[in-house]
C-alpha positions in Angstrom: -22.1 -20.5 7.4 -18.4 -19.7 6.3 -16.5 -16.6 6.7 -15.8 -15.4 3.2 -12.5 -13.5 1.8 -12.3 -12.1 -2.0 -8.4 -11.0 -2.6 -6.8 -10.3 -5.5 -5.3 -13.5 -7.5 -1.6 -13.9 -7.1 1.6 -15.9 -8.3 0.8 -17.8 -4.8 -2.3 -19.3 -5.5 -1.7 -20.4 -9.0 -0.4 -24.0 -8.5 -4.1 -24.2 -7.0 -6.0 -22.5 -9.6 -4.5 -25.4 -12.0 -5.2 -28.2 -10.1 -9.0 -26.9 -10.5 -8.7 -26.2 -13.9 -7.6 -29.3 -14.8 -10.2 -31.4 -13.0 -12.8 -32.5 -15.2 -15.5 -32.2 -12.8 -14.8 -28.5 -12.2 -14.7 -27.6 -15.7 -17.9 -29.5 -17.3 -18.9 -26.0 -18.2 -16.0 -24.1 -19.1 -14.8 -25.2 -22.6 -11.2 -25.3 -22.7 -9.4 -27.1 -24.8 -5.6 -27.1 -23.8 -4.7 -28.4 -20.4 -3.7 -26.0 -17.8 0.2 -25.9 -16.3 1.6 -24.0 -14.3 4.1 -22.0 -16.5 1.7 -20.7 -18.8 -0.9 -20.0 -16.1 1.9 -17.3 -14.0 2.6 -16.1 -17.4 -1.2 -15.3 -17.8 -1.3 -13.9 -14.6 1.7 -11.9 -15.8 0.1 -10.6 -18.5 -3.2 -9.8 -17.3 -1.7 -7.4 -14.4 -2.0 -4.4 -16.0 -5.8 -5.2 -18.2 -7.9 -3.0 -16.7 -10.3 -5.2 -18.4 -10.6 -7.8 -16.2 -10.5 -8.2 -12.5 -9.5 -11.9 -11.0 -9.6 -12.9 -7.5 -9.2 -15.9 -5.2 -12.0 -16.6 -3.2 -11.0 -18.2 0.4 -13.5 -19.4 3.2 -12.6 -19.8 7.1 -12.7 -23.2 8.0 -10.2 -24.4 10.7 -8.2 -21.3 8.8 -8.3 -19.8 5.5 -8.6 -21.9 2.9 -8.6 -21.3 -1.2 -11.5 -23.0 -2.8 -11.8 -21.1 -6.2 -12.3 -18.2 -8.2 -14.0 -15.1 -8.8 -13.9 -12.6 -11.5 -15.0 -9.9 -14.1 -14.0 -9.9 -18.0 -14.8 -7.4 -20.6 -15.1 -4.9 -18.0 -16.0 -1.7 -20.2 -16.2 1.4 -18.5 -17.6 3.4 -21.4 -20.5 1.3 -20.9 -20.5 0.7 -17.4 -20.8 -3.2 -17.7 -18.4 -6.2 -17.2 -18.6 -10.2 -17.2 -18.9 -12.1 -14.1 -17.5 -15.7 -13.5 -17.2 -17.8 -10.4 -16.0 -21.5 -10.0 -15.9 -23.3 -6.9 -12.9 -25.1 -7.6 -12.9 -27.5 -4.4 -15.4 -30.0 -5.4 -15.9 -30.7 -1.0 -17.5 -27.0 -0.8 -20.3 -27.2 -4.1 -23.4 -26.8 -2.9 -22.7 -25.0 0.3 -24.1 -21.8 -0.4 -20.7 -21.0 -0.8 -21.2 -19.7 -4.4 -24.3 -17.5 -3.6 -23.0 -15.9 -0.3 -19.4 -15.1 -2.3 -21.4 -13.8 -5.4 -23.4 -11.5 -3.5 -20.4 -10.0 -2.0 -18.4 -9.8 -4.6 -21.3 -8.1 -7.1 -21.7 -5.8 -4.3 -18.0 -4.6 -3.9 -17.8 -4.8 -8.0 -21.2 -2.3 -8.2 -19.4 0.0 -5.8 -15.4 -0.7 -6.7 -15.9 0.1 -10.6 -19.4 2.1 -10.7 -20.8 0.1 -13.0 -24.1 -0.5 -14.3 -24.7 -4.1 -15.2 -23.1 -7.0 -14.7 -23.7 -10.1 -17.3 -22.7 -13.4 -17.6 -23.3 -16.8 -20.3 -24.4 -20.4 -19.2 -24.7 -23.3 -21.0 -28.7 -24.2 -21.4 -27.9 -27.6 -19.6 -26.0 -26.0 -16.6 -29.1 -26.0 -14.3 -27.3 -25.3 -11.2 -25.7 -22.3 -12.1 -28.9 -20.6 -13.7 -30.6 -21.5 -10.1 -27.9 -20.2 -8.1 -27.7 -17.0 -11.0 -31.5 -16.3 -10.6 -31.2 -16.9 -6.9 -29.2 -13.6 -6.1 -31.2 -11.3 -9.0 -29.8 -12.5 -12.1 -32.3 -12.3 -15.1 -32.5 -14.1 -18.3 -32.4 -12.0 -21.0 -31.4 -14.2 -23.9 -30.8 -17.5 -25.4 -27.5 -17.4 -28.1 -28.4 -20.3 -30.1 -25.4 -22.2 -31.1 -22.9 -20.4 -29.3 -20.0 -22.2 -28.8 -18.3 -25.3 -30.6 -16.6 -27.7 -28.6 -16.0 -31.5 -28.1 -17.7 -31.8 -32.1 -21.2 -30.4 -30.8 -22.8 -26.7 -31.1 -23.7 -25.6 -27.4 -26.4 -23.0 -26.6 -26.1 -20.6 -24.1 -28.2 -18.0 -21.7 -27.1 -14.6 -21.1 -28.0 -13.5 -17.6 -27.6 -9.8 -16.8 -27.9 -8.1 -13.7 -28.5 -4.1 -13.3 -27.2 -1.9 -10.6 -30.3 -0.9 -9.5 -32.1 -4.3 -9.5 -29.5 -5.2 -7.2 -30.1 -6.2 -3.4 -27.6 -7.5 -1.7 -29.8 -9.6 0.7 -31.2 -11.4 -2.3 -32.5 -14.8 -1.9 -31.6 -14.7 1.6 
């Protein structure tokens, strides 16, 4: 198994994060519409610096060095509530289904549990994105609603799960 590092996104690893997000086979499931450059993408990265709402990181693996092969994140993050989103894309199509995405998840809901004290941590899927719910339910996600009609994109209503995850239903040897 890889060695995993989570580290805060930077200006750095950028150029990378567009070349993923611009690959059609990494973003089947993520609905954007404009393409991805560079320029806008470090003035994102810009902006975002000081939300306290959201909470983006690079996620790198050990293999013959460290390497980047995607992202990791939380949106939404409301402390009031004690909950935030929770997104990861393997954006180096040569390390999908590895157990990369389950090992880093684990960790990262871990550290996010601890690092913000939150409660629960939730996240959407489209209903056809099979391998996601699998890897989702895998580490103690739970269904816990279908939003009918959810998104419009590419001319065609797309339904989604919600998938939430509680502190204290939590174990961070899940599926292992």
């Amino acid at each position: 198994m890889f060695k995993i590092r989570i580290t805060p996104l930077s200006a750095a690893d950028i150029e990378q994060k567009v070349k993923w997000y611009n690959d059609p086979k990494v973003t089947q499931f993520l609905h954007y519409t404009e393409k991805f450059t560079v320029e806008k993408s470090l003035e994102w990265l810009k902006n975002i610096k000081m939300d306290h709402s959201r909470f983006e990181n690079i996620l790198k693996i050990y293999d013959d060095g460290w390497k980047s092969i995607g992202i990791i994140g939380l949106f939404n993050i409301d402390m009031t509530n004690k909950k935030a989103g929770f997104y990861i894309t393997i954006g180096d199509v040569a390390y999908q289904g590895k157990g990369i995405a389950k090992a880093a998840t684990l960790k990262f809901l871990d550290l996010c549990f601890k690092k913000f004290e939150l409660n629960k941590i939730y996240l959407y899927t489209d209903i056809e994105n099979i391998t996601a719910q699998k890897l989702y339910e895998k580490v103690g996600f739970q269904k816990e609603g279908l939003l009918r009609q959810e998104l419009y994109y590419n001319n065609r209503f797309i339904d989604r799960y919600y998938y939430g995850i509680l502190k204290n239903d939590f174990k961070m040897g899940n599926g292992q």
